[in-house]
C-alpha positions as CSV (number, residue, x, y, z in Angstrom):
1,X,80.8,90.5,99.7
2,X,82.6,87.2,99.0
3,X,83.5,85.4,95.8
4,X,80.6,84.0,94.6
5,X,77.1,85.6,94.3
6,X,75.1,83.6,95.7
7,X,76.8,83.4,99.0
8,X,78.0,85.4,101.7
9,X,81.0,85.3,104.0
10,X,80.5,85.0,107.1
11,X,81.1,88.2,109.2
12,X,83.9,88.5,111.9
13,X,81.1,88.7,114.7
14,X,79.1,85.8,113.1
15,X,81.9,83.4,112.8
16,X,83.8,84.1,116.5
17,X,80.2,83.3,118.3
18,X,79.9,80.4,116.3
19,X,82.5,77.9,116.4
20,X,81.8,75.5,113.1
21,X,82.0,79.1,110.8
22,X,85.3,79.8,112.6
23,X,87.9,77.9,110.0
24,X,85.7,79.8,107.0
25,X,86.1,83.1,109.2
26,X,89.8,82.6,109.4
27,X,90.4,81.6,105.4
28,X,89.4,84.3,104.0
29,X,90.4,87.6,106.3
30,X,93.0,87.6,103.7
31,X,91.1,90.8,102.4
32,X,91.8,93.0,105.6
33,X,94.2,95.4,105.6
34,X,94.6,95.4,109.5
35,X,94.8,91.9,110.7
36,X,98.1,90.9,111.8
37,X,98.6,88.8,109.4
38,X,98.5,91.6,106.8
39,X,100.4,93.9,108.3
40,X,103.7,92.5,109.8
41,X,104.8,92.7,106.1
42,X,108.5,92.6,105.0
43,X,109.6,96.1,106.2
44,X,112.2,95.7,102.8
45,X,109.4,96.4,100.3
46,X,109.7,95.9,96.9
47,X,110.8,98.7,95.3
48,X,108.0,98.5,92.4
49,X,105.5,98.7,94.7
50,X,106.8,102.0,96.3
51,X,107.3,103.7,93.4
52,X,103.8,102.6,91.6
53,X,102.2,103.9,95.0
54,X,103.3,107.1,94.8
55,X,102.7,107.5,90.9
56,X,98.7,106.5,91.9
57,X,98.8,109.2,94.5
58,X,100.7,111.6,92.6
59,X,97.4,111.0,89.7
60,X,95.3,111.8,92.2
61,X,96.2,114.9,93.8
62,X,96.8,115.8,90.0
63,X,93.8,115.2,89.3
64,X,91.4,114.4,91.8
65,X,88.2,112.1,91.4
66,X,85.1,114.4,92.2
67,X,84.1,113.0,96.0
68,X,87.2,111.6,96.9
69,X,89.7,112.2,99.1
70,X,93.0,110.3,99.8
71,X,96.5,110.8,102.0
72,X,99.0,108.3,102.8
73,X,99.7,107.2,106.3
74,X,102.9,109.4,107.6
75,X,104.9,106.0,108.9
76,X,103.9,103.5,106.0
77,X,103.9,104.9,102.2
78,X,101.9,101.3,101.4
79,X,98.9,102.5,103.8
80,X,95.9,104.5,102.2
81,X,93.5,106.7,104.1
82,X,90.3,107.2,101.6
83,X,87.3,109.2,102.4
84,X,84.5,109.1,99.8
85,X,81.2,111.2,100.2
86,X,78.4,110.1,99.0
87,X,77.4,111.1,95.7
88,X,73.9,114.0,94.9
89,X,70.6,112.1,94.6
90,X,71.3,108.6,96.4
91,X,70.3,107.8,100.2
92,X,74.2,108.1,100.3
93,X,74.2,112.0,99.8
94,X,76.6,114.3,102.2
95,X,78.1,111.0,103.7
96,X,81.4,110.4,104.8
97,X,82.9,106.6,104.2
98,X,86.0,106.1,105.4
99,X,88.1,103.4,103.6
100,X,91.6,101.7,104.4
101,X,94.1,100.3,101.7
102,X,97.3,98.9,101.8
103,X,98.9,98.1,99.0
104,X,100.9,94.5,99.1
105,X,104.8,94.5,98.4
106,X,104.2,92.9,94.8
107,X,102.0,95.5,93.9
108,X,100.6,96.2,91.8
109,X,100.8,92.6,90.4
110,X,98.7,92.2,93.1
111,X,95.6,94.3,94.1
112,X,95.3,96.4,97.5
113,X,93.6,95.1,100.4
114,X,90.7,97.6,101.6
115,X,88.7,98.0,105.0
116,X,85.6,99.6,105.0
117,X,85.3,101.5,108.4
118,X,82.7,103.2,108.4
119,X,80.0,100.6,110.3
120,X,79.1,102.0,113.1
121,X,81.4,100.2,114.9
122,X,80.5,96.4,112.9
123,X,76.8,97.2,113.2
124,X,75.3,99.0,110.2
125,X,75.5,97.3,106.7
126,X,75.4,100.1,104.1
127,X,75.3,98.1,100.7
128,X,75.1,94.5,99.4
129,X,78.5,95.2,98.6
130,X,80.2,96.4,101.6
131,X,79.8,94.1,104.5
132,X,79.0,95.3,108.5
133,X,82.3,93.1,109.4
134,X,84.5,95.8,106.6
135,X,84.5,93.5,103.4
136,X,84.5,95.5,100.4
137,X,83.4,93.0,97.3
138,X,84.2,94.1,94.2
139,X,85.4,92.2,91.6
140,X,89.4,93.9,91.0
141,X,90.0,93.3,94.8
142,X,89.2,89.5,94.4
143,X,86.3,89.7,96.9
144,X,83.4,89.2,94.0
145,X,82.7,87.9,90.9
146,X,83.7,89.4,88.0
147,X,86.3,91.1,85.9
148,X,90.0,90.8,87.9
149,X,92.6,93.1,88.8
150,X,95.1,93.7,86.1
151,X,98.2,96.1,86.3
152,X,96.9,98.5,85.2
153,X,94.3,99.8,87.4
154,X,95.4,101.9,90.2
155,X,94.3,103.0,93.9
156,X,92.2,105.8,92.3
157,X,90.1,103.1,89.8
158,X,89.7,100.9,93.2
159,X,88.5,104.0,94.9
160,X,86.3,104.8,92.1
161,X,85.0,101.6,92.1
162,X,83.7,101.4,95.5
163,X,82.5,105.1,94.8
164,X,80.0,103.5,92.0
165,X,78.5,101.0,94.7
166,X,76.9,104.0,96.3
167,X,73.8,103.9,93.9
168,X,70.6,105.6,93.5
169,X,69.3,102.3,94.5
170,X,71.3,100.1,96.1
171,X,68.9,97.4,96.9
172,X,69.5,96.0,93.7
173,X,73.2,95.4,93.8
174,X,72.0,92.1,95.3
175,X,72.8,89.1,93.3
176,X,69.2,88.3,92.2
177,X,67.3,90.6,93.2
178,X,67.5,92.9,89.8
179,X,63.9,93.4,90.7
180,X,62.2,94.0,93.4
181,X,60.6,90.6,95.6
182,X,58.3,92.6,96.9
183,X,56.7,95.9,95.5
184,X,58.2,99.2,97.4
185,X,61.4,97.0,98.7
186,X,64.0,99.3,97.2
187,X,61.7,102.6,98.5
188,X,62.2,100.7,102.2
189,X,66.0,100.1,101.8
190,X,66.5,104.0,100.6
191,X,64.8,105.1,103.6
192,X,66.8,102.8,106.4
193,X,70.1,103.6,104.0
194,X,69.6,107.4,104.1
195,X,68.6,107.6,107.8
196,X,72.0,105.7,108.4
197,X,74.0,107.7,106.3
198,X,73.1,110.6,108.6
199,X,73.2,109.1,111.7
200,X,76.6,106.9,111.2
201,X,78.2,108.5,108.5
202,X,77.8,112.2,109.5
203,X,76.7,112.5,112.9
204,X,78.7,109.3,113.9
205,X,81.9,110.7,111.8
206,X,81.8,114.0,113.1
207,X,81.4,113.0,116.7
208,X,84.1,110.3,116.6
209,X,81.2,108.0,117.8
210,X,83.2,104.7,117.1
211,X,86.9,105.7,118.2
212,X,88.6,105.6,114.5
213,X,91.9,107.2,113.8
214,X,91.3,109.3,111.2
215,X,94.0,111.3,109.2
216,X,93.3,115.0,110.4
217,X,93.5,116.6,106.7
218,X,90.4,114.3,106.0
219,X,89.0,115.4,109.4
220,X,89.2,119.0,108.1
221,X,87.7,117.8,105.0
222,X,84.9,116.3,106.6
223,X,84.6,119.5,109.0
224,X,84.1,121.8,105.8
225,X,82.1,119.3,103.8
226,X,79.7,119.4,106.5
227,X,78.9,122.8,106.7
228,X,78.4,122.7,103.0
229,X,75.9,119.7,103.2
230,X,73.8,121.2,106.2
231,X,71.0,122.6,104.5
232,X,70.6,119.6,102.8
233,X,70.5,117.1,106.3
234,X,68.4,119.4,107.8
235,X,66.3,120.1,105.6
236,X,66.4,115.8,104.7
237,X,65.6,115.4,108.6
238,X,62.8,118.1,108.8
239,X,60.9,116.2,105.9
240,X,61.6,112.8,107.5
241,X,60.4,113.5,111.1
242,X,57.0,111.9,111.0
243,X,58.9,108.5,110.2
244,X,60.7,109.0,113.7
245,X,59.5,105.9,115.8
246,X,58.6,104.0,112.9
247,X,60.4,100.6,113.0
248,X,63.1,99.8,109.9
249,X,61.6,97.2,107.7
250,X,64.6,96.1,105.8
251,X,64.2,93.4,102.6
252,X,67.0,91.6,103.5
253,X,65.7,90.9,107.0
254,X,68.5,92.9,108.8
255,X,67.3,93.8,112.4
256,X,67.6,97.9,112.4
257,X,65.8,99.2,115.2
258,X,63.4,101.9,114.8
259,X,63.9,105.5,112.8
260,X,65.1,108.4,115.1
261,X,65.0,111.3,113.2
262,X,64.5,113.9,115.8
263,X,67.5,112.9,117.6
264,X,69.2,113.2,114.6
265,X,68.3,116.8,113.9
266,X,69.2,117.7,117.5
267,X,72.5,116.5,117.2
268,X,73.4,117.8,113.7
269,X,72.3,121.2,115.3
270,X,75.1,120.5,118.1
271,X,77.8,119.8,115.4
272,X,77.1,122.8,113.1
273,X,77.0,124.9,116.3
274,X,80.5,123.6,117.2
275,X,81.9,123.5,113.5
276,X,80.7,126.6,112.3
277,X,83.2,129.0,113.8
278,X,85.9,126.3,114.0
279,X,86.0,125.9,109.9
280,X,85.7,129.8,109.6
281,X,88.7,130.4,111.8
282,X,90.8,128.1,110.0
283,X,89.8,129.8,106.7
284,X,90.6,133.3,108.2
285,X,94.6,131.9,109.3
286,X,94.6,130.1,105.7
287,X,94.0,133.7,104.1
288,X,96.5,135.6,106.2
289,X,99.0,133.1,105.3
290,X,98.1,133.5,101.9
291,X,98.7,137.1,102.4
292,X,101.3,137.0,104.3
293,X,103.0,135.0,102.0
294,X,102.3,137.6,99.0
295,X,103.6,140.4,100.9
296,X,107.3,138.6,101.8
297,X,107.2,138.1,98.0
298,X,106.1,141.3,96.9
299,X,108.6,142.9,99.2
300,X,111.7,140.7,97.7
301,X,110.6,141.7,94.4
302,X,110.4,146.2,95.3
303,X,114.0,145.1,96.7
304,X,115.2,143.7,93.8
């Protein structure tokens, strides 16, 4: 993801083991949210900013994009925790992607800075577009070529904007390679993206696997998403078994390893075994609650 299309930025591990990409490595981490640079903001925040922050969340929980879930951080009102699944019918389907924003003090003259976290802890690239290092490069958030930010886009068109990168074939949000070099490319890069969704983005999510501090209301909503998307991983995994062993051959030349698919439905086994009466225990307390809460009011009302 970086400015032009033809190039690409180095990434953090990439630049730190090699000395001469080190300046370029260090000019443009402008776009992370959680360098220190970024965060030891003024604590006196611009008042505009604070108030257009909530207004964009406010829109949301209003109305909600379909696949999208957002809450602000509890100690800084400028900090965005975003969890997008991806979308029916792409090699994204029933994945979590976990996304950080923070929103500058002059915005939203100025766009948010976003983190992609979901890389298997900087190791798994899951679009053109979103970088193993946490680059997200679309063109509003300065990071690729294109229309800019204006004003008048919010967190939720930002959100819905890396939401649209999760394609039905993302091979081709390459620059140049609108068609495919070589015949059955974007089949290849389906398959490796799809296996990794599971693997990273569910198993990997679900299990914590790379130590991220996730919001527990999008924990939860992870938690019940999964149970809802089970029959589709396993029954994804069950059709995709005979591939398990089968090295990764990815058209970009990134080095993948080999396809692992019976692991994979071992361990989403393990997670619906440990979910399953977790989510349906917290649905039974939400419904007392609910009742509860009826009764008290039903009660003032006799009373009355």
């Amino acid at each position: 993801m970086s400015k032009t299309q033809v190039s690409f930025v180095p990434e953090s591990e990439q630049a730190l083991n090699n000395p001469s990409q080190l300046s370029s490595f260090v000019a443009v981490d402008w776009w992370d949210p959680t360098t220190s640079s970024n965060i030891n903001y003024d604590p006196s925040r611009s008042l505009q900013c604070i108030s257009r922050v909530k207004r964009d969340m406010l829109a949301i929980y209003h109305d909600p994009p379909p696949g999208i879930f957002v809450i602000q951080d509890e100690q800084d009102l400028t900090l965005i925790h975003a969890l997008i699944t991806g979308s029916f019918d792409t090699p994204y389907e029933g994945g979590f992607f976990y996304f950080i924003l923070r929103c500058p003090p002059d915005y939203p003259i100025k766009p948010p800075k976003v983190k992609f976290m979901t890389t298997g802890g900087g190791k798994v690239r899951f679009n053109p577009n979103l970088y193993k290092c946490g680059k997200v490069c679309i063109s509003i958030l300065g990071t690729w070529a294109g229309p800019a930010w204006s004003p008048a886009l919010t967190i939720s068109s930002v959100l819905i904007s890396i939401q649209s990168l999760l394609t039905e074939k993302p091979y081709h949000n390459e620059p140049g390679f609108e068609r495919e070099r070589c015949m059955g490319d974007s089949r290849r890069y389906n398959e490796i993206i799809q296996h990794e969704t599971i693997r990273v983005a569910v198993c990997g999510m679900l299990d914590n696997d790379y130590g991220l501090t996730i919001p527990k209301p999008l924990v939860e909503a992870m938690n019940q998403a999964f149970l809802q998307f089970y029959d589709y991983y396993e029954s994804t995994i069950q059709k995709k078994l005979h591939l398990s062993g089968h090295y990764m051959q990815d058209p970009f030349g990134e080095q993948r390893g080999s396809f692992d698919y019976k692991k994979l439905l071992d361990r989403i086994q393990v997670i619906y075994n440990r979910l399953s009466p977790k989510v349906n225990t917290l649905r039974v307390e939400e419904s007392e609650s609910v009742e509860e809460s009826a009764s008290s009011s039903s009660s003032q009302v006799d009373s009355e």
